[in-house]
N, C-alpha and C positions, 0 to 999 in steps of 0.2 A: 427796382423792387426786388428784384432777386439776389439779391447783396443782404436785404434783408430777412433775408430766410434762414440765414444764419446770423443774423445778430444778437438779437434777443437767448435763444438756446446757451453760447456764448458767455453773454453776461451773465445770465444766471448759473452758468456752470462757475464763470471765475467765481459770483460770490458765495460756493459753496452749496449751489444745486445739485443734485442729483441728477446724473446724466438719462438716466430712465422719467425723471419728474422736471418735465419742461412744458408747464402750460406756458409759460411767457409769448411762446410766439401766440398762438391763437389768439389770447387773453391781448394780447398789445398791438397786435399787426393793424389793426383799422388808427390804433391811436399813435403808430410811428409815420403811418400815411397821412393823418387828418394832420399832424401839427411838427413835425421831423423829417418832413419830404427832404427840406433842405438841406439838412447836414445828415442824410441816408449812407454817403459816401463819404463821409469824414472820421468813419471809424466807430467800432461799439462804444469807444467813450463819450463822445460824440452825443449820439443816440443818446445815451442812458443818461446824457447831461441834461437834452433838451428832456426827454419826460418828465424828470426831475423838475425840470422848470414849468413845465406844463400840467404838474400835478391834477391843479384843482380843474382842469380841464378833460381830463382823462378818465377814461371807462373805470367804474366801479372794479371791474375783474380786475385790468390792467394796475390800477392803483393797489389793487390789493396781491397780485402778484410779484411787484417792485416791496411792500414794505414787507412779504414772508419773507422774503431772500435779502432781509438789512440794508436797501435803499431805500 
C-alpha cells in the first residue's frame, strides 16, 4: 500500500499534471485498492492499465480524474 502513495501523483504528473494539482491519489486510492491490489507492485503503468480496464467500475471522482489528465 505504500508503493501506492506515489503512484497515482506520478502518472498524473507524466501525463502533464501539475505538480501542485494531484487529486488523483485521494480521488483513486480506495479504487487502486478495491480492483489493482494485484499489479500494486508492477509499476505505475501497471496501475494505470488496470484502472483503465476497470473503468466502468471505478469511483465517479476517480473516473473523472483519469479522463481531465487524457486517460
Amino acid at each position: 500500500m505504500t508503493r501506492f502513495l506515489f503512484i497515482i501523483p506520478l502518472i498524473l504528473c507524466a501525463s502533464g499534471a501539475s505538480a501542485q494539482q494531484q487529486p488523483g491519489h485521494d480521488a483513486c486510492a480506495r479504487d487502486v485498492t478495491r480492483h489493482c491490489r494485484a499489479v500494486m507492485n508492477n509499476g505505475d503503468s501497471a496501475v494505470l492499465a488496470c484502472l483503465k480496464q476497470n473503468r466502468t467500475r471505478l469511483s465517479k471522482a476517480c473516473d473523472k480524474v483519469l479522463t481531465d489528465h487524457g486517460q
